[in-house]
C-alpha positions in Angstrom: 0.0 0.0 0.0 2.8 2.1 0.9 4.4 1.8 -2.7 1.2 2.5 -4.5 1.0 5.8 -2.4 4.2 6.9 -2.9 4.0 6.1 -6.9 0.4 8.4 -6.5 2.8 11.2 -4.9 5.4 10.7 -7.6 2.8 11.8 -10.4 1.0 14.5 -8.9 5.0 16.0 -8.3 5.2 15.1 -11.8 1.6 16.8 -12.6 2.9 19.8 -10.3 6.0 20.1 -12.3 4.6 20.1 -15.6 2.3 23.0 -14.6 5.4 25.0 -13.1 7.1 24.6 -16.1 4.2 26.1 -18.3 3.4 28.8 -16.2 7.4 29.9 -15.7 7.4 29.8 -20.0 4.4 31.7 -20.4 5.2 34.5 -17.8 8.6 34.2 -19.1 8.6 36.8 -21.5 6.3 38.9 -19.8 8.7 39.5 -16.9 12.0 40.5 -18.7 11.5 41.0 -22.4 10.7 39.7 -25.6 14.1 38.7 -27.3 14.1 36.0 -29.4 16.4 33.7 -27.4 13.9 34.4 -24.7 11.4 33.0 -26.3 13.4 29.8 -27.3 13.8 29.5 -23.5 10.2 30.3 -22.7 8.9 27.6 -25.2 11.5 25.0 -24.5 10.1 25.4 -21.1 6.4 25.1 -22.0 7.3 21.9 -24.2 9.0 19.8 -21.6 5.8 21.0 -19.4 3.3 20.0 -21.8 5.1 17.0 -22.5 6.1 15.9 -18.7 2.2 17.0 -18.0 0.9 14.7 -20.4 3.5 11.5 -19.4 2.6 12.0 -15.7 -1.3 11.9 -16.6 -1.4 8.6 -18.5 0.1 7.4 -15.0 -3.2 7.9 -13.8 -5.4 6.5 -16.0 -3.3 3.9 -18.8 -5.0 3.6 -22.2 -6.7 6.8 -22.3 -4.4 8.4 -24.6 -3.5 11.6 -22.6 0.1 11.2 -23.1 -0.3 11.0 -26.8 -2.8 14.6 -26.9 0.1 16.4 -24.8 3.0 15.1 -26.4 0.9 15.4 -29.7 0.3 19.5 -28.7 4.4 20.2 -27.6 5.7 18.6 -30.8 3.0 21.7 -32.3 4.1 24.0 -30.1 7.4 23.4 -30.9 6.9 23.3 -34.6 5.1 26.2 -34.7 7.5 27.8 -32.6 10.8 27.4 -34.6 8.9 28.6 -38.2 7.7 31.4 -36.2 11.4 32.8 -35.2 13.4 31.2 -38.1 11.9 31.2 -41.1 14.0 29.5 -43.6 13.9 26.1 -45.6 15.7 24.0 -43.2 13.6 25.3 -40.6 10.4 24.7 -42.9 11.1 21.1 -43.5 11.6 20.9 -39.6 8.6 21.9 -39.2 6.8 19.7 -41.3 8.2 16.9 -39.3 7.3 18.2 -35.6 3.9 18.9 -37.7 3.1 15.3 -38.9 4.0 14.0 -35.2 2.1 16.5 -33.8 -1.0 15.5 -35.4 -0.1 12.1 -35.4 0.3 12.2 -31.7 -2.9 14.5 -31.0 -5.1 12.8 -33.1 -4.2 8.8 -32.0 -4.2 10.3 -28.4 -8.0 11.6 -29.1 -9.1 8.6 -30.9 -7.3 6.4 -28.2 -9.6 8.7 -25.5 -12.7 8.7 -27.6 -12.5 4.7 -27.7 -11.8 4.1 -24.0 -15.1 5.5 -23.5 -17.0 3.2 -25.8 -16.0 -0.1 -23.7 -18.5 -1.9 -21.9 -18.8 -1.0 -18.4 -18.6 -2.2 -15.4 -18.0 -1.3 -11.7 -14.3 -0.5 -11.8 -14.6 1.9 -14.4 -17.8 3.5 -13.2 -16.5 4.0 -9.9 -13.3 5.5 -11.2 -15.3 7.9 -13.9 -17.2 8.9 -11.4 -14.4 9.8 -9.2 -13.4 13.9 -9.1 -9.8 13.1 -8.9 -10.6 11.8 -12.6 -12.7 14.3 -13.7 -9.9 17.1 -11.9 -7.3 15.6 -13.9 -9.1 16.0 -17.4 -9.9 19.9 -16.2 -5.8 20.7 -15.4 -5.5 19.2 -19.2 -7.7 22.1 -20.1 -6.4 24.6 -18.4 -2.6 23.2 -19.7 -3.9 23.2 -23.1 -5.0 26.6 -22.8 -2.0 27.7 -21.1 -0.3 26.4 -24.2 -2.5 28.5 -27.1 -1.3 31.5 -24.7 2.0 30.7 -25.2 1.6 30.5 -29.3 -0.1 33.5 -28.9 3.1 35.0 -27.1 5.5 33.5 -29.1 3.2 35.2 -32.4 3.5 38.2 -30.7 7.0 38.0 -29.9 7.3 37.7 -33.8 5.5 40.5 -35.5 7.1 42.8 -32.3 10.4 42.4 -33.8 
Protein backbone atom coordinates (compact mmCIF):
# COMPACT_ATOMS: atom_id res chain seq x y z
CA UNK A 1 0.00 0.00 0.00
CA UNK A 2 2.81 2.09 0.87
CA UNK A 3 4.44 1.78 -2.66
CA UNK A 4 1.21 2.47 -4.52
CA UNK A 5 0.98 5.80 -2.40
CA UNK A 6 4.23 6.85 -2.87
CA UNK A 7 4.05 6.15 -6.88
CA UNK A 8 0.40 8.41 -6.50
CA UNK A 9 2.77 11.16 -4.90
CA UNK A 10 5.36 10.73 -7.64
CA UNK A 11 2.81 11.79 -10.45
CA UNK A 12 1.03 14.48 -8.85
CA UNK A 13 5.03 16.04 -8.30
CA UNK A 14 5.16 15.10 -11.76
CA UNK A 15 1.62 16.85 -12.57
CA UNK A 16 2.92 19.82 -10.31
CA UNK A 17 6.01 20.08 -12.29
CA UNK A 18 4.59 20.12 -15.60
CA UNK A 19 2.34 23.03 -14.59
CA UNK A 20 5.36 25.02 -13.07
CA UNK A 21 7.11 24.63 -16.11
CA UNK A 22 4.24 26.13 -18.32
CA UNK A 23 3.44 28.82 -16.25
CA UNK A 24 7.42 29.94 -15.70
CA UNK A 25 7.45 29.76 -19.99
CA UNK A 26 4.42 31.69 -20.38
CA UNK A 27 5.21 34.45 -17.85
CA UNK A 28 8.65 34.21 -19.12
CA UNK A 29 8.58 36.78 -21.48
CA UNK A 30 6.26 38.87 -19.79
CA UNK A 31 8.68 39.47 -16.88
CA UNK A 32 12.03 40.52 -18.72
CA UNK A 33 11.48 41.00 -22.37
CA UNK A 34 10.75 39.72 -25.63
CA UNK A 35 14.09 38.66 -27.25
CA UNK A 36 14.14 36.04 -29.44
CA UNK A 37 16.40 33.72 -27.38
CA UNK A 38 13.86 34.36 -24.66
CA UNK A 39 11.44 33.03 -26.27
CA UNK A 40 13.37 29.82 -27.33
CA UNK A 41 13.78 29.53 -23.52
CA UNK A 42 10.24 30.33 -22.74
CA UNK A 43 8.95 27.65 -25.18
CA UNK A 44 11.52 24.95 -24.53
CA UNK A 45 10.14 25.37 -21.13
CA UNK A 46 6.39 25.05 -22.04
CA UNK A 47 7.32 21.89 -24.23
CA UNK A 48 9.03 19.82 -21.60
CA UNK A 49 5.79 20.98 -19.39
CA UNK A 50 3.28 20.00 -21.85
CA UNK A 51 5.12 16.95 -22.46
CA UNK A 52 6.10 15.92 -18.70
CA UNK A 53 2.16 17.00 -18.00
CA UNK A 54 0.90 14.74 -20.44
CA UNK A 55 3.49 11.48 -19.38
CA UNK A 56 2.60 11.97 -15.69
CA UNK A 57 -1.27 11.89 -16.59
CA UNK A 58 -1.42 8.56 -18.46
CA UNK A 59 0.08 7.44 -14.95
CA UNK A 60 -3.19 7.92 -13.80
CA UNK A 61 -5.44 6.50 -16.04
CA UNK A 62 -3.29 3.90 -18.83
CA UNK A 63 -5.02 3.61 -22.16
CA UNK A 64 -6.68 6.85 -22.35
CA UNK A 65 -4.44 8.44 -24.63
CA UNK A 66 -3.50 11.57 -22.57
CA UNK A 67 0.07 11.21 -23.07
CA UNK A 68 -0.29 11.03 -26.81
CA UNK A 69 -2.82 14.61 -26.89
CA UNK A 70 0.08 16.35 -24.83
CA UNK A 71 3.05 15.08 -26.43
CA UNK A 72 0.94 15.42 -29.72
CA UNK A 73 0.25 19.51 -28.70
CA UNK A 74 4.40 20.22 -27.59
CA UNK A 75 5.74 18.60 -30.83
CA UNK A 76 2.98 21.74 -32.31
CA UNK A 77 4.11 23.95 -30.11
CA UNK A 78 7.41 23.40 -30.87
CA UNK A 79 6.94 23.27 -34.64
CA UNK A 80 5.14 26.22 -34.70
CA UNK A 81 7.48 27.83 -32.62
CA UNK A 82 10.79 27.44 -34.57
CA UNK A 83 8.89 28.60 -38.16
CA UNK A 84 7.66 31.43 -36.17
CA UNK A 85 11.37 32.76 -35.16
CA UNK A 86 13.43 31.18 -38.06
CA UNK A 87 11.85 31.23 -41.12
CA UNK A 88 14.02 29.53 -43.56
CA UNK A 89 13.93 26.07 -45.57
CA UNK A 90 15.67 24.04 -43.18
CA UNK A 91 13.61 25.29 -40.57
CA UNK A 92 10.40 24.71 -42.90
CA UNK A 93 11.11 21.11 -43.52
CA UNK A 94 11.58 20.89 -39.61
CA UNK A 95 8.57 21.85 -39.19
CA UNK A 96 6.79 19.66 -41.27
CA UNK A 97 8.15 16.94 -39.31
CA UNK A 98 7.32 18.16 -35.57
CA UNK A 99 3.92 18.89 -37.65
CA UNK A 100 3.12 15.34 -38.92
CA UNK A 101 4.04 14.04 -35.16
CA UNK A 102 2.08 16.48 -33.78
CA UNK A 103 -1.05 15.54 -35.44
CA UNK A 104 -0.10 12.11 -35.37
CA UNK A 105 0.34 12.16 -31.74
CA UNK A 106 -2.94 14.50 -30.98
CA UNK A 107 -5.15 12.78 -33.07
CA UNK A 108 -4.20 8.85 -31.95
CA UNK A 109 -4.18 10.27 -28.39
CA UNK A 110 -8.00 11.57 -29.09
CA UNK A 111 -9.10 8.59 -30.92
CA UNK A 112 -7.26 6.43 -28.21
CA UNK A 113 -9.63 8.68 -25.46
CA UNK A 114 -12.67 8.75 -27.62
CA UNK A 115 -12.53 4.71 -27.71
CA UNK A 116 -11.80 4.09 -24.02
CA UNK A 117 -15.07 5.45 -23.53
CA UNK A 118 -16.97 3.24 -25.77
CA UNK A 119 -15.97 -0.07 -23.71
CA UNK A 120 -18.47 -1.88 -21.89
CA UNK A 121 -18.81 -0.95 -18.36
CA UNK A 122 -18.60 -2.16 -15.45
CA UNK A 123 -17.95 -1.26 -11.67
CA UNK A 124 -14.30 -0.47 -11.76
CA UNK A 125 -14.63 1.89 -14.44
CA UNK A 126 -17.84 3.53 -13.19
CA UNK A 127 -16.50 3.98 -9.88
CA UNK A 128 -13.27 5.53 -11.25
CA UNK A 129 -15.35 7.92 -13.91
CA UNK A 130 -17.19 8.87 -11.38
CA UNK A 131 -14.44 9.76 -9.23
CA UNK A 132 -13.43 13.87 -9.11
CA UNK A 133 -9.82 13.06 -8.92
CA UNK A 134 -10.63 11.76 -12.56
CA UNK A 135 -12.66 14.29 -13.66
CA UNK A 136 -9.94 17.09 -11.87
CA UNK A 137 -7.30 15.64 -13.91
CA UNK A 138 -9.12 16.02 -17.37
CA UNK A 139 -9.90 19.86 -16.19
CA UNK A 140 -5.79 20.69 -15.35
CA UNK A 141 -5.50 19.20 -19.15
CA UNK A 142 -7.66 22.12 -20.06
CA UNK A 143 -6.38 24.56 -18.40
CA UNK A 144 -2.56 23.17 -19.75
CA UNK A 145 -3.85 23.23 -23.08
CA UNK A 146 -4.97 26.56 -22.83
CA UNK A 147 -2.01 27.74 -21.09
CA UNK A 148 -0.26 26.38 -24.23
CA UNK A 149 -2.47 28.48 -27.09
CA UNK A 150 -1.27 31.54 -24.66
CA UNK A 151 1.97 30.67 -25.17
CA UNK A 152 1.63 30.49 -29.29
CA UNK A 153 -0.08 33.54 -28.93
CA UNK A 154 3.13 34.99 -27.13
CA UNK A 155 5.54 33.49 -29.08
CA UNK A 156 3.20 35.18 -32.45
CA UNK A 157 3.52 38.18 -30.73
CA UNK A 158 6.97 37.96 -29.89
CA UNK A 159 7.33 37.73 -33.84
CA UNK A 160 5.55 40.46 -35.45
CA UNK A 161 7.05 42.78 -32.29
CA UNK A 162 10.45 42.41 -33.78
Amino acid sequence: MSGEKSNKDSVLEGLALGVGFVVVGVSLPFLFSFDSWLIIISTVSIVIGIMGFGIELEKFGKGYGTGDIFLGLAFLLLGSALLAMFPNTVTKIIFLILLLLGIFGFLGGILKFLNSKQKPADKSSVKKNGDPAFVFKYVIGAIVSILGCAANIVTILAFLSN
